[in-house]
Every structure is written in structure tokens, then in C-alpha cells.
BAFI-3210 file (N, C-alpha, C; in Angstrom, 3 decimals, decimal comma, padded with zeros to 6 digits):
// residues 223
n [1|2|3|4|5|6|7|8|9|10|11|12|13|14|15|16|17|18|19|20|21|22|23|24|25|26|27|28|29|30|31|32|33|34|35|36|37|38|39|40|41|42|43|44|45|46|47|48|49|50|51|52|53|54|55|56|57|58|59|60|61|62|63|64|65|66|67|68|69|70|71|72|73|74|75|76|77|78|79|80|81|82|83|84|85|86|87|88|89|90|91|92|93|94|95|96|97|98|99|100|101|102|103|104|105|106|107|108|109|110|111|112|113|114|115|116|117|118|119|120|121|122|123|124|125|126|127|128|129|130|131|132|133|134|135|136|137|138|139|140|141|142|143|144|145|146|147|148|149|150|151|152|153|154|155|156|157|158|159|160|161|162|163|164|165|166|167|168|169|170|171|172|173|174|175|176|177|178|179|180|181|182|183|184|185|186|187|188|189|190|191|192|193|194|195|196|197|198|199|200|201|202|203|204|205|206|207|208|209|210|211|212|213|214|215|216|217|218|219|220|221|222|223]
n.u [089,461|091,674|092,718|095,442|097,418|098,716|101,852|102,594|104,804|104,113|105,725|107,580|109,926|114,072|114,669|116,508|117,484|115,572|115,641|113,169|111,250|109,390|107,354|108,791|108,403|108,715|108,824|106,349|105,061|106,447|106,150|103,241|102,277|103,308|101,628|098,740|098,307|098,514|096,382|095,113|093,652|094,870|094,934|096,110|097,665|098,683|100,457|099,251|097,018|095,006|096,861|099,859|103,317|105,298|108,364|111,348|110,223|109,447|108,520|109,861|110,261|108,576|106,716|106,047|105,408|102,269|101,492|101,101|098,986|096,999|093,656|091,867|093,876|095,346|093,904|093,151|096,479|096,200|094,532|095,101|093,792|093,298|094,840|092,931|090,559|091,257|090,598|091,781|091,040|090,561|093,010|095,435|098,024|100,586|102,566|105,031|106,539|109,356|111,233|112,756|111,297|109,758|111,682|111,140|108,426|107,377|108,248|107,530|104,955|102,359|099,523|099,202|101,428|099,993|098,175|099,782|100,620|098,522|097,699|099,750|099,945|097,480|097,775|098,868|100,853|104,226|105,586|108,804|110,343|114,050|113,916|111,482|111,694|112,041|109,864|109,484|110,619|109,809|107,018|105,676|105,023|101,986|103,232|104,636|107,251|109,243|108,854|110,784|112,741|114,998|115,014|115,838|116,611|116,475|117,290|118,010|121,539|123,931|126,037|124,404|123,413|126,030|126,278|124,400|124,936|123,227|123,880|124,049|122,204|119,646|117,607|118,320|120,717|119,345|119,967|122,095|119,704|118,380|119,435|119,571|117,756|117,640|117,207|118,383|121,110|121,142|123,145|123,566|125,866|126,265|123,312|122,071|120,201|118,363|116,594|115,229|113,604|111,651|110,080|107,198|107,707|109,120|111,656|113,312|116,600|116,563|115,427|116,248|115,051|112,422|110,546|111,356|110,604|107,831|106,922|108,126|106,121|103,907|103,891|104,053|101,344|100,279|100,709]
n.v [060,195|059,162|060,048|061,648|060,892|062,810|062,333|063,475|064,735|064,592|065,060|067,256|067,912|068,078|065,093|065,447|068,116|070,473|072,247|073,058|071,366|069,201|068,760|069,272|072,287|073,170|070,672|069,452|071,389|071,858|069,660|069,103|071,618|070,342|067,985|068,830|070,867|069,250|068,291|067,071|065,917|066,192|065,130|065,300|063,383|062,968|061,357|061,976|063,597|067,091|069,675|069,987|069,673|072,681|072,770|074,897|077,158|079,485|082,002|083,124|082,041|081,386|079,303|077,990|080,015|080,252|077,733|078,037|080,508|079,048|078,851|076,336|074,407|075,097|075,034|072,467|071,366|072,332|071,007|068,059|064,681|062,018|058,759|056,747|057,991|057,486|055,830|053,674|052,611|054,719|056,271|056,895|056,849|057,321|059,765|060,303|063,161|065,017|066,035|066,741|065,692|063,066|061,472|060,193|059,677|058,597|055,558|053,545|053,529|051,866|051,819|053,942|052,689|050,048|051,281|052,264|050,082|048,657|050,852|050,172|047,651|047,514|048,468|050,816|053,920|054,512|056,965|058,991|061,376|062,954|063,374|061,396|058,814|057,154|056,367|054,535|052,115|050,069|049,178|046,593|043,879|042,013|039,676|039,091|040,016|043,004|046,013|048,019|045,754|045,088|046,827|049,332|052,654|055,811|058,304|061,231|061,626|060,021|061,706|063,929|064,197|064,964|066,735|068,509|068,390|066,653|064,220|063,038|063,182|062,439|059,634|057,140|056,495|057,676|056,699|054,152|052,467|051,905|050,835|048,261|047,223|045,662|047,934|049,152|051,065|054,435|057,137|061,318|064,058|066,034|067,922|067,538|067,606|064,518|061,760|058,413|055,918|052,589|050,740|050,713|052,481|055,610|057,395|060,493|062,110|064,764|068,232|069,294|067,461|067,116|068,962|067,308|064,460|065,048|065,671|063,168|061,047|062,005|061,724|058,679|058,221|058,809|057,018]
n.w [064,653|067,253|070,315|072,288|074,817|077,104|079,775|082,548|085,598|089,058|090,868|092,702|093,882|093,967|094,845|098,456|098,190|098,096|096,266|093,217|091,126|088,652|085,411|082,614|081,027|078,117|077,147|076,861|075,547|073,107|071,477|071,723|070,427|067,400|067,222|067,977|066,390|063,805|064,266|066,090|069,540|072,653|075,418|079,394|081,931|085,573|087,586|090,426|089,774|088,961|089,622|088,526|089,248|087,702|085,765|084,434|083,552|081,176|079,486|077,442|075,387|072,620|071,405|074,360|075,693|073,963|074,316|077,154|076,842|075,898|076,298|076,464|076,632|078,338|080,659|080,830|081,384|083,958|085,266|085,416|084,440|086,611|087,043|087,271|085,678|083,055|079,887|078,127|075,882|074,645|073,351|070,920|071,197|073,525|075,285|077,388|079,371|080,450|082,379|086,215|087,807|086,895|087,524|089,800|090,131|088,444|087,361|089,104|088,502|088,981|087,604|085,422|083,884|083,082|081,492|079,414|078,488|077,633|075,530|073,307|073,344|071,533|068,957|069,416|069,990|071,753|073,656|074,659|076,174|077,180|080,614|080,945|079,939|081,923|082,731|081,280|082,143|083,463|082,564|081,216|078,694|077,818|077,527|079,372|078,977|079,262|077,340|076,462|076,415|074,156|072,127|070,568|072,000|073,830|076,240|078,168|079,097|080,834|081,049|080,632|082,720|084,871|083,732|084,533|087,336|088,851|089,090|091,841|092,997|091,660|091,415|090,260|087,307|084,701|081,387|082,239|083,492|081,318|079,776|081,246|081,884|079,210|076,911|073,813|073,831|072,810|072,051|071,654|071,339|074,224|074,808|072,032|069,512|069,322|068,319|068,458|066,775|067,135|065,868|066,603|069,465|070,448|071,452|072,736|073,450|074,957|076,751|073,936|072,163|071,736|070,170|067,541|068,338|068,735|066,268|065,216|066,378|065,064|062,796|062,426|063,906|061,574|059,387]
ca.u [090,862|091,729|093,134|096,794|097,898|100,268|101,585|103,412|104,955|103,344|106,718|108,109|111,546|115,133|115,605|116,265|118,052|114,851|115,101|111,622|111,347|108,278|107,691|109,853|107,356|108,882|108,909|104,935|104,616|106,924|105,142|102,270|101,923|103,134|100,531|097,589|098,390|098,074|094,700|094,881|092,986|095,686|094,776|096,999|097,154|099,568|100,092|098,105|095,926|095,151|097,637|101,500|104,563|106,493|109,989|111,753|108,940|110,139|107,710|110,044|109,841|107,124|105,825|105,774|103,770|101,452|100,762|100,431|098,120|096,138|092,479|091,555|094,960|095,938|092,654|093,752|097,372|096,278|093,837|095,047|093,422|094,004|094,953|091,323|089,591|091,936|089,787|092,875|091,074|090,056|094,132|096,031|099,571|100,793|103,836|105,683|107,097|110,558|111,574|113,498|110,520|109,615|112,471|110,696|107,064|106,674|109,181|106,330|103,564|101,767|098,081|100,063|101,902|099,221|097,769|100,500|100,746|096,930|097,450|100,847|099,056|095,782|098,407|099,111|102,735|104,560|106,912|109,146|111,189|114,436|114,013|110,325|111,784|112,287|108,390|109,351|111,342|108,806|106,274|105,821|104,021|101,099|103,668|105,738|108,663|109,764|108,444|112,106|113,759|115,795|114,853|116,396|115,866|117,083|116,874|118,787|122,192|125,026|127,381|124,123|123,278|126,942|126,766|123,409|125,350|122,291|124,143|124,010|121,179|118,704|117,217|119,091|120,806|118,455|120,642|122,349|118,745|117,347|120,417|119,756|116,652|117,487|117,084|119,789|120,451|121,587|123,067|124,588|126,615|124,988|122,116|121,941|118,846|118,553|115,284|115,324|112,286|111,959|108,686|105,885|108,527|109,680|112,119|114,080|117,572|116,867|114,978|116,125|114,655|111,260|110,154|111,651|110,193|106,513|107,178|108,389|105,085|103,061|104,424|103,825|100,290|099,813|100,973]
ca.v [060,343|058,776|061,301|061,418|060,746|062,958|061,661|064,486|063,929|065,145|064,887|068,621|068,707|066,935|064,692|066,020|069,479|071,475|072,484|072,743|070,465|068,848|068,728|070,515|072,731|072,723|069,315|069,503|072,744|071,906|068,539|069,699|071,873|069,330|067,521|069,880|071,641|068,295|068,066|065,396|066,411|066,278|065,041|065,057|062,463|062,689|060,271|062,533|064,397|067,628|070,911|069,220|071,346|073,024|073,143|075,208|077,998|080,309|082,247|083,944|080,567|081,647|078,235|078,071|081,105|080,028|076,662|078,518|081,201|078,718|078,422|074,952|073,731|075,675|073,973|070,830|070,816|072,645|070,116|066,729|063,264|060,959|057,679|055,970|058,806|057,087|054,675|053,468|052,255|056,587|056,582|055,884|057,109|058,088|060,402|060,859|064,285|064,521|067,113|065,514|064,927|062,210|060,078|059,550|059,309|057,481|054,681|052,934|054,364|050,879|052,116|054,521|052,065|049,610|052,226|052,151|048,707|048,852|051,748|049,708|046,486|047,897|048,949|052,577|053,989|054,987|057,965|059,798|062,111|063,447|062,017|060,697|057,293|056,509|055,713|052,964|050,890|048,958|048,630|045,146|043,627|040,683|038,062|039,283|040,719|044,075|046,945|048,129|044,696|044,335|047,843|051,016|053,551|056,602|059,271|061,692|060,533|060,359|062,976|065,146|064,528|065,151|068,655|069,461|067,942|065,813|062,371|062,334|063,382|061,145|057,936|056,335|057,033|056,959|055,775|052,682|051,702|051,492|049,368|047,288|046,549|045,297|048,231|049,374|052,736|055,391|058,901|061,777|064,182|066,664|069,211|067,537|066,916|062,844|060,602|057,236|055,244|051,630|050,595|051,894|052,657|056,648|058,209|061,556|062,259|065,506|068,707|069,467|066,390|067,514|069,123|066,138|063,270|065,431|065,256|061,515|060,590|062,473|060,509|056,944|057,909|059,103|055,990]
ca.w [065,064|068,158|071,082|072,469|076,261|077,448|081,014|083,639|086,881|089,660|091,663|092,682|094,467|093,245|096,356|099,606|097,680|098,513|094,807|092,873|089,794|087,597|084,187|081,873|079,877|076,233|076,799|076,634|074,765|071,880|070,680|071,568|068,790|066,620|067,096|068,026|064,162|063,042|064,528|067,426|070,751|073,718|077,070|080,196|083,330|086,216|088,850|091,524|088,978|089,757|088,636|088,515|089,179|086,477|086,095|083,073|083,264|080,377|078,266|076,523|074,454|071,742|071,874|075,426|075,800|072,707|074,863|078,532|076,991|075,603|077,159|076,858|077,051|079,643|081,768|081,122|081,921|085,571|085,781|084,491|085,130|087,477|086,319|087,566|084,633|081,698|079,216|076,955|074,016|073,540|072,669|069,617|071,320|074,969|075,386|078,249|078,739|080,981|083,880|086,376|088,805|086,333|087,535|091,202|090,678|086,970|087,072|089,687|088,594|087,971|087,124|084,174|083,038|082,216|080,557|078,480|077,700|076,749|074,422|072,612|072,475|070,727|067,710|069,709|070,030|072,922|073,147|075,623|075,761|078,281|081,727|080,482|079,547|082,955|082,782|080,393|082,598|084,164|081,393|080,436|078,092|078,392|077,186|080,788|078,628|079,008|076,677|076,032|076,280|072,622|071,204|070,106|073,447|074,161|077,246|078,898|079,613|081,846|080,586|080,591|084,165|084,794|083,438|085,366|089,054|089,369|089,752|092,874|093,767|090,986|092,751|089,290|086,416|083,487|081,006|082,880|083,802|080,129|079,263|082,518|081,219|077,504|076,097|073,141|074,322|071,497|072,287|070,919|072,246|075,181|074,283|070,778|068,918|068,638|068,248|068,061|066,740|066,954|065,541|067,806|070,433|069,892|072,410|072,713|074,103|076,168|075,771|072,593|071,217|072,028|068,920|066,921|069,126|068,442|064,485|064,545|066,679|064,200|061,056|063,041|063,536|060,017|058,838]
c.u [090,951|092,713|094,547|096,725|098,616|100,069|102,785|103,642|104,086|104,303|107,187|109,224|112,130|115,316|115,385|117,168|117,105|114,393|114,003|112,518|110,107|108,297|107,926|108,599|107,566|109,128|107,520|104,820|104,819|105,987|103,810|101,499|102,315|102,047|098,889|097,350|097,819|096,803|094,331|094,852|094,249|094,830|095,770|096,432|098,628|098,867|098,985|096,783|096,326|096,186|099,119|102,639|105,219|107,670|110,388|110,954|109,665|109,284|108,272|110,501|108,322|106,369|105,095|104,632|102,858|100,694|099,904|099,467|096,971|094,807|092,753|092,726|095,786|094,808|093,118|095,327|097,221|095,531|094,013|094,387|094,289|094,203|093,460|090,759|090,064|091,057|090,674|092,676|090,540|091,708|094,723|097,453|099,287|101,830|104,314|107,063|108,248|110,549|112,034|112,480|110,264|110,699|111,963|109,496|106,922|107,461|107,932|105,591|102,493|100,665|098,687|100,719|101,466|098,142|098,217|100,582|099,230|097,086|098,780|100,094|098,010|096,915|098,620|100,815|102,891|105,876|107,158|110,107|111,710|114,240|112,166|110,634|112,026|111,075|108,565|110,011|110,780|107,626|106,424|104,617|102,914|101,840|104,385|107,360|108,257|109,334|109,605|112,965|114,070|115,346|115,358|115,840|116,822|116,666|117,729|120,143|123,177|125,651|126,383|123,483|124,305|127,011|125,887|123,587|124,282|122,777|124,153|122,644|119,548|118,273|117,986|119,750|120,240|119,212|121,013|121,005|118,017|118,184|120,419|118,706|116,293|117,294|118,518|120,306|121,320|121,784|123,514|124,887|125,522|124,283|121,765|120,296|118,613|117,023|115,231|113,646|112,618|110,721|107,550|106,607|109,160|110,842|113,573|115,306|117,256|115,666|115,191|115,845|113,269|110,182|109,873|110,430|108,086|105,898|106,838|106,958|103,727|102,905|104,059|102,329|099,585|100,347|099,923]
c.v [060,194|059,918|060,653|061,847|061,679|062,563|063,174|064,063|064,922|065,254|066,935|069,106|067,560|066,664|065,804|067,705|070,538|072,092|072,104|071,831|070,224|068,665|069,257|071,074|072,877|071,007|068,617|070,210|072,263|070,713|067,961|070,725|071,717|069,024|068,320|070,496|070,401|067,765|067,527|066,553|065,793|065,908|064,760|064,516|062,793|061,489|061,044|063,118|066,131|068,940|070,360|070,821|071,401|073,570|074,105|076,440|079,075|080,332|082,887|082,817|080,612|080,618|077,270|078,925|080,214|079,034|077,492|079,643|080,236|078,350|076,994|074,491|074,088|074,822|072,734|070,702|071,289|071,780|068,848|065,749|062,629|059,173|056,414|056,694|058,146|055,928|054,312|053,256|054,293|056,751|056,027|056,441|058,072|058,416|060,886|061,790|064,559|065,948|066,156|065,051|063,592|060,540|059,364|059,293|057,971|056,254|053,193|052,664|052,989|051,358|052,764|053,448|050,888|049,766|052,479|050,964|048,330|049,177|050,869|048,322|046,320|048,728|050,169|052,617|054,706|055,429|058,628|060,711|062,679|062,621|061,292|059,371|056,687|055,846|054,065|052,078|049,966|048,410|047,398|044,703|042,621|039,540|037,879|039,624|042,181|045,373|047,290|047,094|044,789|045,183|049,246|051,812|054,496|057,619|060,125|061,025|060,925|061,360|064,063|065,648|065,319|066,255|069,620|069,078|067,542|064,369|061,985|062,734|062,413|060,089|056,974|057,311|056,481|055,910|054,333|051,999|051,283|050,250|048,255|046,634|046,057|046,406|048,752|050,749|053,254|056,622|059,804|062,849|065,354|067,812|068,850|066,933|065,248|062,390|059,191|056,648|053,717|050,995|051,444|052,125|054,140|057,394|059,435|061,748|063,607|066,794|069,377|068,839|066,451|067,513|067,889|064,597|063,539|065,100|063,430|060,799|060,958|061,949|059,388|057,102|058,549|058,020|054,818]
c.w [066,585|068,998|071,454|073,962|076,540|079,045|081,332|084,760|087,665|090,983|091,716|092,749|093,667|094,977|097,072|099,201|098,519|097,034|094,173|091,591|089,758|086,051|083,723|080,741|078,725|075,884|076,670|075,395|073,172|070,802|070,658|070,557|067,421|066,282|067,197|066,609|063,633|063,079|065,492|068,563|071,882|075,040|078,099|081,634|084,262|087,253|090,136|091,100|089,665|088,740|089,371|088,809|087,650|086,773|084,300|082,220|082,373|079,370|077,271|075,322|073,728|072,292|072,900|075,578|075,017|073,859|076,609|078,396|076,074|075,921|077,466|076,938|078,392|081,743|081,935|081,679|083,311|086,132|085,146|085,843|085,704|086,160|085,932|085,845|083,345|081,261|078,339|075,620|073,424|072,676|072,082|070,349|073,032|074,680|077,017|078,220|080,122|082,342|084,809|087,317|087,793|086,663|089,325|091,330|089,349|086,964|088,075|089,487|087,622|087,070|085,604|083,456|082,254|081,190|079,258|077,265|077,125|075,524|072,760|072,408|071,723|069,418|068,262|069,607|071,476|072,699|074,742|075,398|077,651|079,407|081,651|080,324|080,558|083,589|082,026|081,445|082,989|083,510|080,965|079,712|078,459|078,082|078,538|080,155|079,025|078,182|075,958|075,827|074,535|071,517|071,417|070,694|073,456|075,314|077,798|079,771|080,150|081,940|081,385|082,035|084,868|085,321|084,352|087,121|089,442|089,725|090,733|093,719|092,788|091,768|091,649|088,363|085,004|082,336|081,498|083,173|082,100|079,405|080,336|082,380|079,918|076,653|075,021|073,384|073,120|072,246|071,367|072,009|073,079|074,387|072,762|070,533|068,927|069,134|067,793|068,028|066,338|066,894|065,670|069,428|070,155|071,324|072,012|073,582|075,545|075,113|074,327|071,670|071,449|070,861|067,844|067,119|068,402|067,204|064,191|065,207|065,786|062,946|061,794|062,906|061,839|058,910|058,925]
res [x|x|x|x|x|x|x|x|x|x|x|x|x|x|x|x|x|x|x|x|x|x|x|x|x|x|x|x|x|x|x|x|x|x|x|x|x|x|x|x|x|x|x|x|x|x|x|x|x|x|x|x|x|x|x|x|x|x|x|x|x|x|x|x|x|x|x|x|x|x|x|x|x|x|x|x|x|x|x|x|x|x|x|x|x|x|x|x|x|x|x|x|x|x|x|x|x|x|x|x|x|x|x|x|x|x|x|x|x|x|x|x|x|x|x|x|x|x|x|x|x|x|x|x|x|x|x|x|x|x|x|x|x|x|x|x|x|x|x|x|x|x|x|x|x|x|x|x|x|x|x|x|x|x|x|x|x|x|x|x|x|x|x|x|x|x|x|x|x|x|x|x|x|x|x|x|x|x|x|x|x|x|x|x|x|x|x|x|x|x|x|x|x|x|x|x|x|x|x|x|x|x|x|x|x|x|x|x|x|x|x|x|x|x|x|x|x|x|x|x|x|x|x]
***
């Protein structure tokens, strides 16, 4: 059984706010023990390596706790790989997991993202979730299309920036960029559950699509 990617930002503040940010931890935690139950070994990479910031720190989230008192999991997400340590053919699926630092370090982040396109052209899947899909934008494949061009995408979206007075402070807005890049974007309305899967393509609306997104990546590789 081939191991599972997860990717984190390694980004801290929103913009020049001063406000902390990083990765949203039930946006790890939750489809994390999805998959972990299901048996699959977890590894985590940020762009710097190293112990990432967390945003969304709340143990009074069973499954939060469960993940942050976990030994070995708890080692690895304070110490994730750098991008150099990644061997792509070890993974059958990468997930990128959302917080809003994710929208200033991963959208670049070449070395990661041919990581990606490794793991999706060797038959893997690729999933995100929340502001995580803002990793996809730049992903292209070896033909020089797109990753998202002319498939069913979803991410955190306008309204729900909106509500959290981040629009103006984002370097984009996720949404408009996944449709700027071919992809079909799908929502529903704010804080709602939604997952869209479009082959080996899986993405989540926000964190409450977390859980979901963990599930629907768990059925793809059990297929």
C-alpha cells in the first residue's frame, strides 16, 4: 500500500494584517483519520520543511486532539519534509490541506507541484481542500495543459472570503482564479459540506468539506 502526501503551507501571517495564519488543523486532522483508520501511512511536506504554523488551533475538536496527541503523527507534522526529501513514485495520492497561508506560498511552489504532477501521472489522485486548491493552479501536466483545465474544481469561494473580510487582503481570489484557469468551478452555499470529484481530481469547498474530501479520496484509492 502505497503512502499518502499531505502538503502544508509554511506561510504564517494574512498579508501585511500582522494576523497569524497556516494550515487549518481539521483540515489535516479530519482526513487524516479517514485515511490513517483505513490503514494508509501519512507523510507531510511543506514548502520550507521544518514545523509549519497553525491556524484554527482548537482541541476541543475530538479529532483534533486525537491527531495533536498523536506521537508519531504529531513528529511528523512538527517536522515535515522538505520538498528535495519527496520520492513521488512512494505515493499513490497527494492532498493539499487549506488555511489561508496556503494562498501565498503553494500557488508557486514549483518543486511541490511537480511532485504532484508525478504522483497524477503514475495513476495517483490529487485532492484539496478550502484554500488548498490554490496549489492546483499552476500544476500542469507533461502534455503543457493545465491540471484543472476542463474539470470539475472546487475551493473556498467568494461569498466565503466575503464573510471572513479577507478580500482584500488575499494576493487573489481563489475562486475567480480556478475558473481563470479552465477549471469548472462548483459551489454551494457558505460553510456547506460540498466535494467535487472529477476522476483522479478530488476537491473540497471549505473546512467543512474536510471530512468528506478524506472519505471521497479513500474510495478512489480503494478502487
Amino acid at each position: 500500500m502505497k503512502k499518502i502526501l499531505f502538503v502544508v503551507t509554511s506561510h504564517g501571517t494574512k498579508g501585511d494584517t500582522g494576523e497569524k495564519t497556516g494550515y487549518y488543523l481539521g483540515e489535516v486532522s479530519h482526513p487524516w483519520e479517514v485515511l490513517a483508520d483505513a490503514g494508509y501511512e501519512i507523510d507531510f511536506v511543506s514548502p520550507k520543511g521544518g514545523n509549519p504554523p497553525v491556524d484554527g488551533f482548537d482541541l476541543s475538536d475530538p479529532i483534533n486532539k486525537k491527531f495533536w496527541e498523536n506521537k508519531q503523527y504529531h513528529e511528523k507534522i512538527t517536522h515535515t519534509l522538505t520538498p528535495e526529501q519527496i520520492n513521488p513514485a512512494d505515493y499513490s495520492a497527494i492532498f493539499y490541506a487549506g488555511g489561508h497561508g496556503a494562498m501565498w506560498d503553494l500557488p508557486n511552489n514549483t518543486k511541490i507541484a511537480d511532485i504532484a504532477t508525478k504522483i497524477y501521472e503514475q495513476n495517483g489522485i490529487v485532492a484539496a481542500v478550502c484554500h488548498g486548491p490554490a496549489a492546483l493552479l499552476n500544476i500542469k501536466l507533461s502534455n503543457g495543459k493545465y491540471l484543472i483545465d476542463g474539470k470539475k474544481v472546487n475551493g473556498f469561494s467568494n461569498e466565503e472570503e466575503e464573510l471572513v473580510k479577507l478580500t482584500q487582503v488575499v494576493p487573489f481570489l481563489l475562486e475567480d482564479q480556478l475558473k481563470q484557469r479552465g477549471g469548472i468551478y462548483e459551489k454551494s452555499a457558505p460553510w456547506q459540506n460540498h466535494v467535487t470529484q472529477d476522476s483522479r481530481l478530488i476537491t473540497g469547498q471549505n473546512p467543512q468539506s474536510a471530512k468528506a474530501v478524506g472519505e471521497a479520496l479513500k474510495k478512489a484509492l480503494q478502487q
